[in-house]
C-alpha positions as CSV (number, residue, x, y, z in Angstrom):
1,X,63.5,62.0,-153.4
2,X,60.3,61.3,-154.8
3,X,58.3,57.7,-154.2
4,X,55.6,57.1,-156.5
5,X,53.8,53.9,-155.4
6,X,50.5,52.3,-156.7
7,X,48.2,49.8,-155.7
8,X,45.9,47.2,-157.8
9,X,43.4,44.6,-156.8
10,X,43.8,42.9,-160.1
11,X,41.5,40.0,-159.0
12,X,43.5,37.3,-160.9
13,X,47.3,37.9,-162.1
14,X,47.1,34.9,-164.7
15,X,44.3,36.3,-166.6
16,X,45.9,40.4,-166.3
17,X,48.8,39.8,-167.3
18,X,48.0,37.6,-170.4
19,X,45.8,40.8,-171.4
20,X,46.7,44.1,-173.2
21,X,46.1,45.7,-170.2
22,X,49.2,44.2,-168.0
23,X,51.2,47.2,-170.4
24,X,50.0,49.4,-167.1
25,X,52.9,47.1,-165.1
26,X,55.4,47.2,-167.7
27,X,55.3,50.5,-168.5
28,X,54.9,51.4,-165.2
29,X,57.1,54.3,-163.7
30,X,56.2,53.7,-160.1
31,X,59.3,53.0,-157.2
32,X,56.9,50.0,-155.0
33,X,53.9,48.4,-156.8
34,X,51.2,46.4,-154.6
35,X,48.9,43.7,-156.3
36,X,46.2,42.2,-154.3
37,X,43.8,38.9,-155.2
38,X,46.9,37.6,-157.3
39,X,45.1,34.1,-156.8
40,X,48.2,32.7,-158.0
41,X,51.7,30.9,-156.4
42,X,54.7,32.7,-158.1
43,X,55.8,29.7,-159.7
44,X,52.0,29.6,-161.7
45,X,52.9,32.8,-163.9
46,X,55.4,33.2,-166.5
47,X,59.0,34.3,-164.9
48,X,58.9,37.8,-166.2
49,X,55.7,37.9,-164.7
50,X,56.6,36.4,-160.9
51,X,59.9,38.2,-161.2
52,X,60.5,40.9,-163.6
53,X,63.6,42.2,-164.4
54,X,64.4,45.8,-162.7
55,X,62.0,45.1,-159.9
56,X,62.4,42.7,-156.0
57,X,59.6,40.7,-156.2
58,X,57.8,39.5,-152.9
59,X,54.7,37.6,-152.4
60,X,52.4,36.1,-149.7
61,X,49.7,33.4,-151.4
62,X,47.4,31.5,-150.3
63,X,48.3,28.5,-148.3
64,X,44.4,27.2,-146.9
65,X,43.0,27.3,-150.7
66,X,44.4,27.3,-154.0
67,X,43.6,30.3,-156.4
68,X,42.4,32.6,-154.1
69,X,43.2,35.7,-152.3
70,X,47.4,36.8,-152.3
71,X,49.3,39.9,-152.6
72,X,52.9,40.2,-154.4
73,X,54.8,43.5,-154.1
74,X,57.3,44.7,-156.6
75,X,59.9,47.4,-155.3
76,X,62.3,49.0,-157.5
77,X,63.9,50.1,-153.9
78,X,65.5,47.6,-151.4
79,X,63.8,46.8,-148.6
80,X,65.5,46.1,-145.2
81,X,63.5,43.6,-144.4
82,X,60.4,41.9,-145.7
83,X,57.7,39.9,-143.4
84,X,54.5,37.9,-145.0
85,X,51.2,38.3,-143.0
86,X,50.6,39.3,-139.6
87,X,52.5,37.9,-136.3
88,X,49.6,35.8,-135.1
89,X,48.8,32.3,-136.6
90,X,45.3,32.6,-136.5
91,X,45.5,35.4,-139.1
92,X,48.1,33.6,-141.7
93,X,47.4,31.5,-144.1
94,X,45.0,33.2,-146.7
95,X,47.7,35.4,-147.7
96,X,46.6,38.8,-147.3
97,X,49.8,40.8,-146.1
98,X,52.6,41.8,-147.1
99,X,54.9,43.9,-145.3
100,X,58.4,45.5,-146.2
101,X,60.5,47.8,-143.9
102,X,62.4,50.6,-145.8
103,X,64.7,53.6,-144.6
104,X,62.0,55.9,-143.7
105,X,58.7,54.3,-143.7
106,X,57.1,51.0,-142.8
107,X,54.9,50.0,-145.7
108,X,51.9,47.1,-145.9
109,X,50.0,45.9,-148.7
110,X,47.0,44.2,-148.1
111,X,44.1,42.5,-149.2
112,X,42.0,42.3,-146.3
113,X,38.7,40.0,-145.7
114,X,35.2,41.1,-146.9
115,X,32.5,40.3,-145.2
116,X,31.6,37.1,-147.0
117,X,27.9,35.4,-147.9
118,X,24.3,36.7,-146.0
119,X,23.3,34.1,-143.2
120,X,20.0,32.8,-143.5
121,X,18.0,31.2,-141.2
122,X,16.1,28.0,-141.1
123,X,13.8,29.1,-143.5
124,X,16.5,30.2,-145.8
125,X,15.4,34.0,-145.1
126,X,18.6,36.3,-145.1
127,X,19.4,37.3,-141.2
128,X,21.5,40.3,-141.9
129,X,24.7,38.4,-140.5
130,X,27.7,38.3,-143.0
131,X,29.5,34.9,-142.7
132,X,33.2,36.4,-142.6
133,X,32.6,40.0,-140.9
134,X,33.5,38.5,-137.7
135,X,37.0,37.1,-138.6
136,X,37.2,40.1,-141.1
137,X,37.1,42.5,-138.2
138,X,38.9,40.4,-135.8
139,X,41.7,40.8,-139.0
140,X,41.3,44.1,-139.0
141,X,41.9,44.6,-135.6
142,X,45.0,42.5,-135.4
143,X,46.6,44.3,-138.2
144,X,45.8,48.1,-136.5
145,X,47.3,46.4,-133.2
146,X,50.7,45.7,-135.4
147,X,50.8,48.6,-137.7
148,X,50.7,50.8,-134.4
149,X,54.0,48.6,-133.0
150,X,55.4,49.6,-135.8
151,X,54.4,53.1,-136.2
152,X,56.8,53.1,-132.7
153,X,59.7,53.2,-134.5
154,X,58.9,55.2,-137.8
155,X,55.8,55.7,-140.0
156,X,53.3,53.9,-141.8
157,X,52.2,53.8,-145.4
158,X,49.4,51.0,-145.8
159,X,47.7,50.4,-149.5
160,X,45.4,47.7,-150.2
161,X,41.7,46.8,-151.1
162,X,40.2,47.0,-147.5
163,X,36.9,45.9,-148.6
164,X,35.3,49.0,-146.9
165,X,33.5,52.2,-147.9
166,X,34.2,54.3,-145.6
167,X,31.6,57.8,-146.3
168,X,28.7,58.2,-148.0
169,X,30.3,59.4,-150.2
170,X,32.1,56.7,-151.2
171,X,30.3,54.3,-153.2
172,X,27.1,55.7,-155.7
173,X,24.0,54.1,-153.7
174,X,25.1,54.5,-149.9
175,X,21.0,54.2,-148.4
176,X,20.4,51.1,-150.4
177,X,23.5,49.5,-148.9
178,X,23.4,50.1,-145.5
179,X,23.2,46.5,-144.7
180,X,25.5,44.8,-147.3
181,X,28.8,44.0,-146.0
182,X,31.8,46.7,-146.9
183,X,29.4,49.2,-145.6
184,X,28.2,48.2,-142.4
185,X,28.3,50.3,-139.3
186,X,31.0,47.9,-137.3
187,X,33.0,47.9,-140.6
188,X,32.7,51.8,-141.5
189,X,33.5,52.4,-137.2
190,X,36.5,50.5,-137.5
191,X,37.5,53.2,-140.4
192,X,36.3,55.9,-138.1
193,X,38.9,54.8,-135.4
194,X,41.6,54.4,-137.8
195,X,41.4,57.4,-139.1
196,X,41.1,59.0,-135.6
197,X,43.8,57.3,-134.3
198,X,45.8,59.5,-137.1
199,X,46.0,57.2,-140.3
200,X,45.4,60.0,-143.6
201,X,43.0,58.4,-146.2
202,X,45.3,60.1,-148.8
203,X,43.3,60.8,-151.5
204,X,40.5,62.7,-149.4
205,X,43.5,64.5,-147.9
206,X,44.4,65.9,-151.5
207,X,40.9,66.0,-153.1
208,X,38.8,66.7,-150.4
209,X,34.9,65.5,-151.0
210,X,35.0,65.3,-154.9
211,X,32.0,63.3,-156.2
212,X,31.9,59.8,-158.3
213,X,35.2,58.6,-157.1
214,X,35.2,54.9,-156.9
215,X,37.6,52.0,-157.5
216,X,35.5,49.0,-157.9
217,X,32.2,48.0,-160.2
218,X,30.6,45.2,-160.0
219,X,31.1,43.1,-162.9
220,X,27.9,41.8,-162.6
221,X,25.4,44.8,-163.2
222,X,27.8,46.3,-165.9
223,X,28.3,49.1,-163.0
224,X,31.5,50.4,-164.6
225,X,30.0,52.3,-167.9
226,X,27.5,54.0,-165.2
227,X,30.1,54.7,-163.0
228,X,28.0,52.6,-160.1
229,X,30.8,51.9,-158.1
230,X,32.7,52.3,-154.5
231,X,35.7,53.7,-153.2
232,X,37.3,50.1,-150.9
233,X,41.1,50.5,-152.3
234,X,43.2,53.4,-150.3
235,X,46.8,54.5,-149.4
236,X,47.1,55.8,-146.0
237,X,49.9,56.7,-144.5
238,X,50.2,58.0,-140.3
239,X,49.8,61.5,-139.7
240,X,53.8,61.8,-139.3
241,X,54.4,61.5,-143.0
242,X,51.3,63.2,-143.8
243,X,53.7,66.3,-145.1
244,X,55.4,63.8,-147.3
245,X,52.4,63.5,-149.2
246,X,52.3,65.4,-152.6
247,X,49.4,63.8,-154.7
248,X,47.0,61.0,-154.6
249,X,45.1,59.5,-157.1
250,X,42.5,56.4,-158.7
251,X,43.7,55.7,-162.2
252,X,39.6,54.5,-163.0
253,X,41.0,54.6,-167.0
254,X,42.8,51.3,-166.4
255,X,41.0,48.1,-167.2
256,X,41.3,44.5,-166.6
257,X,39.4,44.1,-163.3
258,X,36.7,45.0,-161.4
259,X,39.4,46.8,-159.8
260,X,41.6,50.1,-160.7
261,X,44.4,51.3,-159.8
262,X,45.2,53.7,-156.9
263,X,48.3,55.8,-156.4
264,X,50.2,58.1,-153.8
265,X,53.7,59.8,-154.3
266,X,55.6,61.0,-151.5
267,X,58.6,63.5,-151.2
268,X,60.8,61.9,-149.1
């Protein structure tokens, strides 16, 4: 059997799906579907929106702040069982997880922390601390902790906007960010261990270290129609279903954030 799933931060579901550019959804051919930033309750968006017809429809918003953060996960497959964020409380709240146990493969979508605003110091001179990247890599930690619990009993596919470049070669202007949150060291280590502990970034796997591939542009600089951009959304899966894996891709055609798509299909 074939699984296609994809994976969009669509950084506001109210706004994308009023737009043309929600068509990508409903003409969508894909088995499991992750959003992340949804900003939105379920019972905010039009019901063929929140719960469309043909699909299970789960979500994990934000509890601590309205209109901000959230995942929802449609799944034209039935899940076993379906949790919302991770075990431990001080991790819940902000909505950034959702997890759904199928037949052959644990699967997590997740919009995990970035690093947040630049400290600065009593003279209001930036200090090169990032507000959040302690809690972001506290959540980061957590969630390795609990993916590997799971990985116990069979294997992981996690998608997701992880708010990290990991290489170089994954954003345009790696030497002039160097000390900008998503590509710090401690951020871009923690990749390194994941990766070594045997989670596949799946689209390297099946492009290798092709050039200019990126899945977010700052909205602010007009970065998209340069192609000024980084590579922070992924589909991994652990290296047991690694020969599951038959494409991977970044759907960078698909407007309507500052976001695109991401995809991975699997022969199961």
């Amino acid at each position: 059997m074939r699984i296609k799933l994809v994976s969009w931060n669509v950084n506001g579901l109210r706004a994308v799906s009023a737009r043309p550019e929600w068509r990508w959804f409903t003409e969508s051919d894909a088995h499991i579907v992750g959003l992340q930033e949804t900003k939105a309750m379920p019972e905010q968006l039009a019901a063929d929106v929140a719960g469309p017809a043909g699909w299970d429809a789960h979500w994990s918003s934000s509890v601590v702040k309205k209109g901000y953060s959230g995942v929802a996960v449609f799944s034209r497959l039935r899940a076993l069982r379906v949790y919302a964020e991770l075990p431990a409380p001080q991790w819940q709240g902000e909505g950034r997880l959702l997890h759904l146990e199928f037949p052959q493969f644990h699967y997590f979508n997740g919009y995990f922390p970035n690093g947040g605003a630049e400290e600065l110091d009593e003279n209001g001179k930036p200090t090169g601390r990032f507000k959040r990247v302690p809690y972001k890599m506290g959540f980061f930690e957590a969630f390795l902790a609990h993916a590997e619990t799971c990985r116990k009993e069979k294997p992981v596919v996690v998608c997701g906007d992880f708010n990290i470049a990991h290489k170089a070669i994954d954003l345009a202007r790696p030497k002039q960010n160097e000390k900008n949150t998503g590509f710090l060291p401690e951020e871009r280590a923690f990749l390194d261990r994941f990766t070594d502990m045997g989670y596949v970034d799946t689209f390297r796997h099946i492009h290798g270290d092709r050039e200019g591939q990126y899945s977010w542009w700052s909205y602010k600089t007009r970065a998209r129609a340069r192609n000024i951009g980084w590579r922070i959304d992924y589909f991994f899966v652990s290296q047991e279903l690694l020969p599951a894996v038959t494409d991977a891709w970044i759907e960078s055609d698909v407007h309507g954030s500052d976001h695109c798509p991401v995809g991975l299909a699997l022969e199961i």
